[in-house]
Z-matrix of the N, CA and C atoms (Angstrom, degrees):
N
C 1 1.441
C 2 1.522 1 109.19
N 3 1.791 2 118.33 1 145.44
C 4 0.954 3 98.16 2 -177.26
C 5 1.583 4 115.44 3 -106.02
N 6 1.580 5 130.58 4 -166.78
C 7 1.389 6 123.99 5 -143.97
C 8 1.946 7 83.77 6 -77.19
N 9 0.993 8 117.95 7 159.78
C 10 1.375 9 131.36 8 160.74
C 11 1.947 10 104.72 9 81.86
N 12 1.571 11 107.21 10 5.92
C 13 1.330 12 114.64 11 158.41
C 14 1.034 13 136.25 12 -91.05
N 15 1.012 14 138.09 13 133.70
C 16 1.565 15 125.10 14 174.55
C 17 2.055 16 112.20 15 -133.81
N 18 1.341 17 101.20 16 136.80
C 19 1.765 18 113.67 17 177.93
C 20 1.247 19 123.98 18 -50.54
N 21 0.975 20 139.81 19 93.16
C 22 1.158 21 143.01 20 -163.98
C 23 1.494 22 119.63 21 -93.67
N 24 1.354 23 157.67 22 89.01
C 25 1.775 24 146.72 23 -176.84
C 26 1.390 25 105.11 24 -104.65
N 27 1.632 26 90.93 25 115.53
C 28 1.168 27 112.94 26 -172.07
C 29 1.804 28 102.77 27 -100.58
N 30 1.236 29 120.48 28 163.89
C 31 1.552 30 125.17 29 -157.94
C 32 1.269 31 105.53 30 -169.10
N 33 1.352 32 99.76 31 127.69
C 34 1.817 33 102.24 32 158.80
C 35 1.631 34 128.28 33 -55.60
N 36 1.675 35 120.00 34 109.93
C 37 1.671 36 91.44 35 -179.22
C 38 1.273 37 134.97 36 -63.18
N 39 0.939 38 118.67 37 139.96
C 40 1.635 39 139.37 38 175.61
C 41 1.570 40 106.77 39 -4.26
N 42 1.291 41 104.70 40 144.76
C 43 1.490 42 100.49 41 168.07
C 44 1.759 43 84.52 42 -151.31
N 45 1.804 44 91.88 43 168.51
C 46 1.922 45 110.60 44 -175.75
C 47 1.282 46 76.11 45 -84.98
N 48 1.670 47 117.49 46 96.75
C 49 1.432 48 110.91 47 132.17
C 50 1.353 49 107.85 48 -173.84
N 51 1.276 50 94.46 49 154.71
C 52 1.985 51 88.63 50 -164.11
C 53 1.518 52 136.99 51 -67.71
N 54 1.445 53 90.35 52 -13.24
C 55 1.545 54 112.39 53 158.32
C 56 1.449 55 112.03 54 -64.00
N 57 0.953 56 98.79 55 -72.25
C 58 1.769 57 97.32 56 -170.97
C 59 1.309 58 106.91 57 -66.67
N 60 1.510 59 142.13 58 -27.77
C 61 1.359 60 131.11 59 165.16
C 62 1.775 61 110.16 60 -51.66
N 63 1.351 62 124.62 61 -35.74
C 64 1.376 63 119.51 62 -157.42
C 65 1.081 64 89.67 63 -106.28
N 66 1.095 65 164.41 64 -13.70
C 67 1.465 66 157.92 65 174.67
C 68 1.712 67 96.13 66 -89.39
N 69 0.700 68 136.76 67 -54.85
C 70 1.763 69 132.59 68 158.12
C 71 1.473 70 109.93 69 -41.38
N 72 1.590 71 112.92 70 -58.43
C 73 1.467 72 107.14 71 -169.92
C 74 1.927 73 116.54 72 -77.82
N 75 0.998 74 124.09 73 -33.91
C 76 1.339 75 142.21 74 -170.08
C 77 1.128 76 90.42 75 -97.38
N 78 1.265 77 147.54 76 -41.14
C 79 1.603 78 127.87 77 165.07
C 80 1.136 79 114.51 78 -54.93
N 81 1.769 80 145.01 79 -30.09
C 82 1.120 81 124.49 80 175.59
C 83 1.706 82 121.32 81 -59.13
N 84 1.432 83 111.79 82 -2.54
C 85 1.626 84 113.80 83 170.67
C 86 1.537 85 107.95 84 -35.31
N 87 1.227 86 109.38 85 134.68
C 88 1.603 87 127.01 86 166.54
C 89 2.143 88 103.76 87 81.73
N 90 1.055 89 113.61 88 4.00
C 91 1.179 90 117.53 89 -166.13
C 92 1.566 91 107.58 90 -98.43
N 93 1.426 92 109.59 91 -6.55
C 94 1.480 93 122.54 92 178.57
C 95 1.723 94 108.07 93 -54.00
N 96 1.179 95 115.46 94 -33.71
C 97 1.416 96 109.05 95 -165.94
C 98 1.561 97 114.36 96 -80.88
N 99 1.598 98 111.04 97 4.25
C 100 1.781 99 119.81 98 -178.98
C 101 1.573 100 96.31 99 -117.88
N 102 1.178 101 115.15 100 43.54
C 103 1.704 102 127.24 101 179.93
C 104 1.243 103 120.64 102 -130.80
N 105 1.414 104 120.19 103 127.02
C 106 1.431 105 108.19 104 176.00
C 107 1.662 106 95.59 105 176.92
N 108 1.244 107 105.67 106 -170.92
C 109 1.557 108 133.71 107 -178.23
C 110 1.718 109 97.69 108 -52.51
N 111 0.883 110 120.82 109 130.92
C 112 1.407 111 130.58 110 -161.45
C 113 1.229 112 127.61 111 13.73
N 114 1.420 113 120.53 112 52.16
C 115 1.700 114 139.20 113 134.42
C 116 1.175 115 124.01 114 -146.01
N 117 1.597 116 131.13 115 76.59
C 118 1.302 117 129.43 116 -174.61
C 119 1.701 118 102.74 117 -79.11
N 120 1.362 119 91.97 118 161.05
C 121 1.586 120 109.19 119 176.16
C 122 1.437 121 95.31 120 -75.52
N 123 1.450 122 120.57 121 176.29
C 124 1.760 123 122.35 122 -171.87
C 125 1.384 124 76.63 123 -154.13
N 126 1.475 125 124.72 124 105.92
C 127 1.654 126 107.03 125 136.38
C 128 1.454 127 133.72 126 -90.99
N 129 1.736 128 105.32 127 26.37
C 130 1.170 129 93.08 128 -179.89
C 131 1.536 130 121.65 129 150.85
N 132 1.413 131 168.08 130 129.62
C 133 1.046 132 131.68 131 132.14
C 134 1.688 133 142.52 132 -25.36
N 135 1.618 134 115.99 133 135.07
C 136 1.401 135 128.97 134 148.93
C 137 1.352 136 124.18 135 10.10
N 138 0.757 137 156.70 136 7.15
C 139 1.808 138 145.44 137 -163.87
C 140 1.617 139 118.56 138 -30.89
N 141 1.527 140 114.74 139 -1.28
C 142 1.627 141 113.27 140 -162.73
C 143 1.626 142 93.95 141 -67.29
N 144 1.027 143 121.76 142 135.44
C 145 1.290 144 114.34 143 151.62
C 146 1.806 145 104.77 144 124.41
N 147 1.046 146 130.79 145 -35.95
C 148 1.366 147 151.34 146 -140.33
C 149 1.802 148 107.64 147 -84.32
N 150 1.882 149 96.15 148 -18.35
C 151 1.637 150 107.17 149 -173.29
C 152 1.763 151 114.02 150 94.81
N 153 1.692 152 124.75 151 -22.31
C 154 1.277 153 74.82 152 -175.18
C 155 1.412 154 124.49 153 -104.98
N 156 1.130 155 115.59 154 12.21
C 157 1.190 156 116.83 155 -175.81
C 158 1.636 157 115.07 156 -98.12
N 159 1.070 158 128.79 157 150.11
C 160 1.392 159 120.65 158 169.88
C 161 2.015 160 113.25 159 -67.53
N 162 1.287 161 108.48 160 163.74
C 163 1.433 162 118.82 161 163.50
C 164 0.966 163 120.91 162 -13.85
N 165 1.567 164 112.85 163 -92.63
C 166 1.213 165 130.89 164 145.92
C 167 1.502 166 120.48 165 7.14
N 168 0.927 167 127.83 166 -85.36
C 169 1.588 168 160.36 167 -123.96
C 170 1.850 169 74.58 168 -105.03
N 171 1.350 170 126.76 169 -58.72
C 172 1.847 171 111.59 170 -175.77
C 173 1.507 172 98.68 171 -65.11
N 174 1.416 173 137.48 172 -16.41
C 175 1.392 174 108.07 173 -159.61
C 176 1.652 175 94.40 174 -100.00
N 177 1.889 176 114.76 175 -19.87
C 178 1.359 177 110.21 176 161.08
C 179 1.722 178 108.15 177 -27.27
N 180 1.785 179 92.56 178 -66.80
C 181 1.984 180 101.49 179 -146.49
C 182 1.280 181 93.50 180 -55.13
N 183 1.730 182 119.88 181 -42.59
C 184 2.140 183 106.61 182 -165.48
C 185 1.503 184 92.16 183 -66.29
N 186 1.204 185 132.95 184 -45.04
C 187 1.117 186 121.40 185 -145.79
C 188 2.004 187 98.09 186 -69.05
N 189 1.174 188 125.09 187 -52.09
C 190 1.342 189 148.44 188 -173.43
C 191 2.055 190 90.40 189 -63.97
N 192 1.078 191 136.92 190 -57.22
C 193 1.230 192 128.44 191 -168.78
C 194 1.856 193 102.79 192 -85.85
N 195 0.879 194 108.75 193 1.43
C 196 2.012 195 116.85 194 180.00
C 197 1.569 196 99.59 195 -87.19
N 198 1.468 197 128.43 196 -40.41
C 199 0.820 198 114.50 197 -127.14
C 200 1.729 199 81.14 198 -126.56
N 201 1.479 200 118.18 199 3.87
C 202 1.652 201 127.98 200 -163.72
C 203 1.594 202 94.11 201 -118.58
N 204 1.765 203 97.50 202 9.33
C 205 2.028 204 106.06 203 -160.35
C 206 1.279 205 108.58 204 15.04
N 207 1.878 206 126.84 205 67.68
C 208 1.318 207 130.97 206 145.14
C 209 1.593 208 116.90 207 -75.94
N 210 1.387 209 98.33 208 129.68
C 211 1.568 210 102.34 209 144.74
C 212 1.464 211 123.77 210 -10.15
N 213 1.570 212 115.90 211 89.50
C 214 1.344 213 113.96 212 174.26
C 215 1.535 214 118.64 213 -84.12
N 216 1.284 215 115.23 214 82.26
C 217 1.878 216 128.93 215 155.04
C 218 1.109 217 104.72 216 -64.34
N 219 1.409 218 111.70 217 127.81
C 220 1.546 219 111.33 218 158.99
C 221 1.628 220 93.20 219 -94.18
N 222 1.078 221 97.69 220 149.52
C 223 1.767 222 124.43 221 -177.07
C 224 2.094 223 101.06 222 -105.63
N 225 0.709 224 105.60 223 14.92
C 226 1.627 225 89.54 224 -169.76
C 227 1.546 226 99.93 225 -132.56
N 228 1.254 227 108.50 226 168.50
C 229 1.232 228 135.00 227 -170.50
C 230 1.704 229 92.46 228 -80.02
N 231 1.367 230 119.05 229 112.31
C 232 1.123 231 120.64 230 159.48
C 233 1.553 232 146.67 231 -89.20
N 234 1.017 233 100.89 232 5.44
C 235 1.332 234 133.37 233 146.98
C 236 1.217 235 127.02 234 -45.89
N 237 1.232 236 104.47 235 -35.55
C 238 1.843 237 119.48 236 -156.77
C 239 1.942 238 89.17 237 -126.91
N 240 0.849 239 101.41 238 3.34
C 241 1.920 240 77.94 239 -179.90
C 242 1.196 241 107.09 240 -91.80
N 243 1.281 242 112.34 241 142.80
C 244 2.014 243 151.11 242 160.13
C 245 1.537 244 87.26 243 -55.22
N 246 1.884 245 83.46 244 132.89
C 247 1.630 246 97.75 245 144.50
C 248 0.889 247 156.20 246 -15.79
N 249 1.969 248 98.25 247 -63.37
C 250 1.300 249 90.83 248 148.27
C 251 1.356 250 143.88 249 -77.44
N 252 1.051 251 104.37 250 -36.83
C 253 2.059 252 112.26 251 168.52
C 254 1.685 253 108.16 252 -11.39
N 255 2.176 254 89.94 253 -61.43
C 256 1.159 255 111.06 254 -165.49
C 257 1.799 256 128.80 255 -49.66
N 258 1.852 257 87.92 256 -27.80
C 259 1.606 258 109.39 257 177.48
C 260 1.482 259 105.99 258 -74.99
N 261 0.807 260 127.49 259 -13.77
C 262 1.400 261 143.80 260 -176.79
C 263 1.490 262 95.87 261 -78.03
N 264 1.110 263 91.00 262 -103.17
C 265 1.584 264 102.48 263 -164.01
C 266 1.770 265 100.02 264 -49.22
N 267 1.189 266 126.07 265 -1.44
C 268 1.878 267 102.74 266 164.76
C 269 1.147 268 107.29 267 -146.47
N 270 1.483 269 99.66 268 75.60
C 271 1.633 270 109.20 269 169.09
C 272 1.192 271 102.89 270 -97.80
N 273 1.365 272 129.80 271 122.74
C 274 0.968 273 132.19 272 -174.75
C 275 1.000 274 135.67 273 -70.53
N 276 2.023 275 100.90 274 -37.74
C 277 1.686 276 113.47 275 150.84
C 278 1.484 277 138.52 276 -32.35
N 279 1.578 278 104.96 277 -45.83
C 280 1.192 279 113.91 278 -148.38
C 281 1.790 280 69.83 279 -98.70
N 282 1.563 281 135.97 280 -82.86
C 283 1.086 282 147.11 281 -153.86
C 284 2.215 283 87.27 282 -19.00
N 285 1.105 284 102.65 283 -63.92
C 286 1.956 285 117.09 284 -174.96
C 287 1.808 286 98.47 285 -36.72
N 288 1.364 287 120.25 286 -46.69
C 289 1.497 288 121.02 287 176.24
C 290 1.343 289 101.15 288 -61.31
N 291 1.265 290 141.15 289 -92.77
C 292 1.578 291 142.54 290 169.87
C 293 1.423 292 99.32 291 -1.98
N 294 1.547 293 116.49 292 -76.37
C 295 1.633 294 112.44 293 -152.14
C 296 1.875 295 92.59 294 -97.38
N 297 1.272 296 126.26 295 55.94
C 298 1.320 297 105.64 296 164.54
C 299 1.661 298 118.26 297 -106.17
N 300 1.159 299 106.99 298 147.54
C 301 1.346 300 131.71 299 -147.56
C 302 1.942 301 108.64 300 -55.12
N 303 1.478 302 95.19 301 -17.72
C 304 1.644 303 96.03 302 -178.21
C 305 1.472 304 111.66 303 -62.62
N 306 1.405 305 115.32 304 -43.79
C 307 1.186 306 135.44 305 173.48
C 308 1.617 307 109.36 306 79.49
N 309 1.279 308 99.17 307 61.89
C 310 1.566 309 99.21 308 179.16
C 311 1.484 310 110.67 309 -144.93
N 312 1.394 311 110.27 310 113.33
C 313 1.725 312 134.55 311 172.02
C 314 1.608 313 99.33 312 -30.27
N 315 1.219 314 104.73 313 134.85
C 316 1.376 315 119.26 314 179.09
C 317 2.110 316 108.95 315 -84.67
N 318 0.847 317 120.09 316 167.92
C 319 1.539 318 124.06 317 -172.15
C 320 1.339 319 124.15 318 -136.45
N 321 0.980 320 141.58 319 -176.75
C 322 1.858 321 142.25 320 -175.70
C 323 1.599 322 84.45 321 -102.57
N 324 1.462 323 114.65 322 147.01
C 325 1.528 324 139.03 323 -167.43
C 326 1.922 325 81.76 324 -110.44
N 327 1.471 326 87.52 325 -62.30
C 328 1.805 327 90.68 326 -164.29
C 329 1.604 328 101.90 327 -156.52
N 330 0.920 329 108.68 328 -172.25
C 331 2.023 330 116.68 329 -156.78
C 332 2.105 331 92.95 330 -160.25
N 333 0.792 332 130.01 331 129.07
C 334 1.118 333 124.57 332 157.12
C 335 1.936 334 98.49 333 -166.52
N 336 1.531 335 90.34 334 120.74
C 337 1.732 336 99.70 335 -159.65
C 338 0.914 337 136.72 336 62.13
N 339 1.532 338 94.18 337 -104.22
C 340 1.970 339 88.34 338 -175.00
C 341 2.093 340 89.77 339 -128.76
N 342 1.268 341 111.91 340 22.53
C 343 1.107 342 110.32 341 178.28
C 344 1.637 343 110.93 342 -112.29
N 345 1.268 344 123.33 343 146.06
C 346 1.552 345 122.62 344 169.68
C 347 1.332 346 125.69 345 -171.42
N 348 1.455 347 96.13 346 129.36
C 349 1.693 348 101.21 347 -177.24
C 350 1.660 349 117.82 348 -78.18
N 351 1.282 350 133.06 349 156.86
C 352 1.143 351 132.81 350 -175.51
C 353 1.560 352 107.29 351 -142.67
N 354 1.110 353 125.08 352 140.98
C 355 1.288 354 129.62 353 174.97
C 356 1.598 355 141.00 354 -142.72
N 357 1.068 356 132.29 355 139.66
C 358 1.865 357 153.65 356 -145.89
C 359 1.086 358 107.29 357 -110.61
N 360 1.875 359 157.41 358 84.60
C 361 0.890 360 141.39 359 170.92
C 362 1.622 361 97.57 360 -59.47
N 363 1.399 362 127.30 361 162.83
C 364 1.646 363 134.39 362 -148.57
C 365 2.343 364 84.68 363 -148.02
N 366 0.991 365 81.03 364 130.10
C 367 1.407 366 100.11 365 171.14
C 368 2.096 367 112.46 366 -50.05
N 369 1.389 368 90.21 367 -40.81
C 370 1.453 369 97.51 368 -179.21
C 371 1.614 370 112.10 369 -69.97
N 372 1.954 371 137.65 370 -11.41
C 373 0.826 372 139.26 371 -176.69
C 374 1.478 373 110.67 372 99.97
N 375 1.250 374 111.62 373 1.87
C 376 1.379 375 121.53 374 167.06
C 377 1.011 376 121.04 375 -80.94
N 378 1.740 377 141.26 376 -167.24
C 379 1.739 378 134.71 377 141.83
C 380 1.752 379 96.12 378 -130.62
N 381 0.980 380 83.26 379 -176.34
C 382 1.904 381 116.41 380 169.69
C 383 1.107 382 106.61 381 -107.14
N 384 0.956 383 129.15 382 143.40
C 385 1.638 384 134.55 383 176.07
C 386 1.463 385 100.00 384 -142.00
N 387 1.848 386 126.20 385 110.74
C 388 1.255 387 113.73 386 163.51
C 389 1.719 388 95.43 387 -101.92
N 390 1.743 389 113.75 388 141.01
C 391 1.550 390 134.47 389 150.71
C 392 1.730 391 105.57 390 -83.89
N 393 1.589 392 95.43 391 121.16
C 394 1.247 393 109.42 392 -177.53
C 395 1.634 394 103.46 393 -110.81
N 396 0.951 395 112.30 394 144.96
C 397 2.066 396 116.52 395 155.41
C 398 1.256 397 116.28 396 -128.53
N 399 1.505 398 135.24 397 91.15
C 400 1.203 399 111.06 398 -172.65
C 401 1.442 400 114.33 399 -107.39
N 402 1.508 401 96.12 400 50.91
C 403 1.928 402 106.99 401 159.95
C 404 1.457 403 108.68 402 -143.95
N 405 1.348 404 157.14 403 -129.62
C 406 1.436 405 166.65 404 146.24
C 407 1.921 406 94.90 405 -20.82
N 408 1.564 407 74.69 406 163.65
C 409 1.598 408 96.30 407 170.64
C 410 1.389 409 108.37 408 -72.87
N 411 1.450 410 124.09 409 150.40
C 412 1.523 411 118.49 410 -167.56
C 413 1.702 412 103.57 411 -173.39
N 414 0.795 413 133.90 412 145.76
C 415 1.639 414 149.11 413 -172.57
C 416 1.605 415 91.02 414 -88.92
N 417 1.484 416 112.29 415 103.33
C 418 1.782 417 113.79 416 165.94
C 419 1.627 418 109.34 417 -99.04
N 420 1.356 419 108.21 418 146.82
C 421 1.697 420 109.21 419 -179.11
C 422 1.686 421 101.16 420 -129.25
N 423 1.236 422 80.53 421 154.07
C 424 1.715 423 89.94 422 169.82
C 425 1.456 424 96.08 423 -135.53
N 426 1.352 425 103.67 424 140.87
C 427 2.121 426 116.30 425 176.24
C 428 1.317 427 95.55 426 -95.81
N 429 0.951 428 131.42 427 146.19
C 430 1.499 429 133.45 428 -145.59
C 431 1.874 430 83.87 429 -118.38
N 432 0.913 431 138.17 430 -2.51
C 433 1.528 432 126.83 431 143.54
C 434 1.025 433 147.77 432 -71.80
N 435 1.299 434 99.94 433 -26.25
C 436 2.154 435 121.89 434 153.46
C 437 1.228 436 93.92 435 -58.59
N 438 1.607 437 148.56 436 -51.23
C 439 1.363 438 129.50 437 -171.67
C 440 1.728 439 111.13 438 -84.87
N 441 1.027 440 112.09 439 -2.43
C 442 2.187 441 114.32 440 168.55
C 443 1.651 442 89.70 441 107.19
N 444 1.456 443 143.03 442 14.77
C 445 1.446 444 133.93 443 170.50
C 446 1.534 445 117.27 444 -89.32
N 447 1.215 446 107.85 445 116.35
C 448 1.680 447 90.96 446 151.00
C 449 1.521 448 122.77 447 -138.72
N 450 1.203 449 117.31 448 -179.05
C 451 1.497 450 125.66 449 -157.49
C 452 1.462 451 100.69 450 71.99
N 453 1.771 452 102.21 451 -149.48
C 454 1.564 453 108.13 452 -164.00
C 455 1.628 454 107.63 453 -102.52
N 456 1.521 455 116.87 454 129.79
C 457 1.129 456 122.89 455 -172.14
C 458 1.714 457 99.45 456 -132.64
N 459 1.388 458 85.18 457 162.04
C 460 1.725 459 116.00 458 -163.90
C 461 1.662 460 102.96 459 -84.63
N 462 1.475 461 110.58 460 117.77
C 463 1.803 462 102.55 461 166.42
C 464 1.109 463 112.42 462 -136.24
N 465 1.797 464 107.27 463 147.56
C 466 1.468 465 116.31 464 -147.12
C 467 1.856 466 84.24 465 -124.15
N 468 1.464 467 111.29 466 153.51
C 469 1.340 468 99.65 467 -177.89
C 470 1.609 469 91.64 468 -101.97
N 471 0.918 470 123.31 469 128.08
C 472 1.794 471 120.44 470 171.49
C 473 1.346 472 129.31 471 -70.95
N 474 1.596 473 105.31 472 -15.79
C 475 1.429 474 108.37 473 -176.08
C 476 1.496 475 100.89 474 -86.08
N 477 1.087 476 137.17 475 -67.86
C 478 1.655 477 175.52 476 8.06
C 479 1.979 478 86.41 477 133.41
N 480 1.282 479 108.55 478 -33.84
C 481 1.756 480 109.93 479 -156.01
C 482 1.691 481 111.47 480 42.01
N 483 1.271 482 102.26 481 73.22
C 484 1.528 483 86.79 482 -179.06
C 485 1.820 484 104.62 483 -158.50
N 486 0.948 485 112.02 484 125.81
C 487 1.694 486 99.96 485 175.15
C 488 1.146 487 115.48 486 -74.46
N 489 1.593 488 123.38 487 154.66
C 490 1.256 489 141.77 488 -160.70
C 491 1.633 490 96.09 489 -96.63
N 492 1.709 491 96.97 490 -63.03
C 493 1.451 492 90.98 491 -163.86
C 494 1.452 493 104.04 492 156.15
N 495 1.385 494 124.99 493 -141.74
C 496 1.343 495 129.98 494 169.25
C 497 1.591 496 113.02 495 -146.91
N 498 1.733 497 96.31 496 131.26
C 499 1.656 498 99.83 497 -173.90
C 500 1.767 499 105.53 498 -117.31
N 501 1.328 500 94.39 499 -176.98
C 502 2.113 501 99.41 500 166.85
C 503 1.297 502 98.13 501 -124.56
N 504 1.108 503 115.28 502 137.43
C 505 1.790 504 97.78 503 150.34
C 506 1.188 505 111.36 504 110.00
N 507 1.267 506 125.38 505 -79.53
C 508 1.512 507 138.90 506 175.40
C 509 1.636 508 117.54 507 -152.26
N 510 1.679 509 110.36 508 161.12
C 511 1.227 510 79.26 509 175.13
C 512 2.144 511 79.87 510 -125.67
N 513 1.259 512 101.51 511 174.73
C 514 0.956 513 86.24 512 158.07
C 515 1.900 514 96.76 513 -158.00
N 516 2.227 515 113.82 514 -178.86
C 517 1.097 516 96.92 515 -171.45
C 518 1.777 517 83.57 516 -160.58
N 519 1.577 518 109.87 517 155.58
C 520 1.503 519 110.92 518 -170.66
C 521 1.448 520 94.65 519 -74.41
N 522 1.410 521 127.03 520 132.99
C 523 1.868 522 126.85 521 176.21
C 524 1.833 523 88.97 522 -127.02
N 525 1.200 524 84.88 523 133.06
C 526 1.525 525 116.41 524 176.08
C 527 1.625 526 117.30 525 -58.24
N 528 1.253 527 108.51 526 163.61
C 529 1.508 528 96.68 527 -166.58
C 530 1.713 529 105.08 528 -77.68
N 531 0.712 530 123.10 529 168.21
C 532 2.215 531 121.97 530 -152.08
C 533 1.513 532 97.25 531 8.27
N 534 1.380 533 106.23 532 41.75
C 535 1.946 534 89.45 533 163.41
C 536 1.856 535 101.30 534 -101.24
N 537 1.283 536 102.77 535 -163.80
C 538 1.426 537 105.11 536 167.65
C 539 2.007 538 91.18 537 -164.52
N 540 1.323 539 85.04 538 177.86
C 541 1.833 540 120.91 539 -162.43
C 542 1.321 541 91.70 540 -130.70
N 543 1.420 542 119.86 541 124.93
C 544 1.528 543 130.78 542 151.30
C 545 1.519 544 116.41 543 -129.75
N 546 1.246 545 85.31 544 124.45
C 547 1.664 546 103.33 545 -169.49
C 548 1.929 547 110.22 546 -124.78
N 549 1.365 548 91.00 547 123.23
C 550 1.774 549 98.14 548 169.10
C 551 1.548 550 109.74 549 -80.63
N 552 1.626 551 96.71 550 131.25
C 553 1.926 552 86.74 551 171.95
C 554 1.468 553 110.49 552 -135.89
N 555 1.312 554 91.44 553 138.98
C 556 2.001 555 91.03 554 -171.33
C 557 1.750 556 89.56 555 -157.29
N 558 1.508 557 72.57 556 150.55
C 559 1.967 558 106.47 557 173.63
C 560 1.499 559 101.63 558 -46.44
């Protein structure tokens, strides 16, 4: 670019629907490197809550905007949100990935179809790992050496609050069709 230019990414705003959430959210790929301590990327306001998306499909967007540490706006009438919505928008787990202190945008691990892993290095020496499918139900894996681990490491499911256990190698888990899997992994 030349002097007196500047990059500009321009985007359709957000709408409740799972199209336009994942083409907003999965388009920020490669955009990690214009992120940091006072200039986050924004793809957008919140949509959880609003009706149009299924379950599923809201724990995609937290899980996909937690892990891109965007600005979490809720966009909806809070007044009117479900239980579950509500579990959504204050997970405390996942909310700690978004706002953790390293301050570094999470990135695409790998892409193959309509499946893709994404990942959060975590201040504590851990990462985030969300498993995405955004077609049919399908078994997504991550090799835990694409994220800098090896030997046997600890994974916590973030949605679920519940530890898994300890694996080698990879882990992997069945993710629903526009669902996703977020998993903490540490030594």
């Amino acid at each position: 670019m030349g002097k007196g230019r500047r990059w500009e990414f321009v985007a359709d705003d957000i709408q409740d629907r799972y199209e336009s959430m994942a083409n907003i959210g999965f388009g920020q790929a490669g955009l990690e490197a214009f992120a940091g301590s006072g200039h986050w990327n924004d793809p957008d306001m919140l949509e959880i809550g609003n009706g149009g998306m299924r379950h599923d499909e809201y724990i995609t967007h937290m899980t996909l905007w937690c892990l891109l540490a965007a600005p979490l706006l809720a966009g909806n009438d809070l007044t009117r949100v479900t239980p579950e919505d509500q579990a959504i928008l204050l997970n405390k787990e996942a909310i700690a990935v978004d706002q953790d202190p390293k301050g570094v945008q999470g990135h695409r691990v790998s892409a193959e179809g309509p499946l893709e892993v994404w990942a959060k290095p975590l201040a504590d020496g851990s990462a985030a790992v969300g498993l995405f499918s955004r077609a049919g139900t399908f078994p997504v894996k991550v090799s835990f050496k694409d994220i800098g681990f090896t030997g046997s490491v600890h994974v916590r499911d973030l949605w679920a609050h519940k530890d898994l256990g300890t694996f080698e190698g990879e882990f992997a888990a069945q993710v629903p069709r526009h669902g996703a899997v977020m998993i903490r992994v540490s030594k």
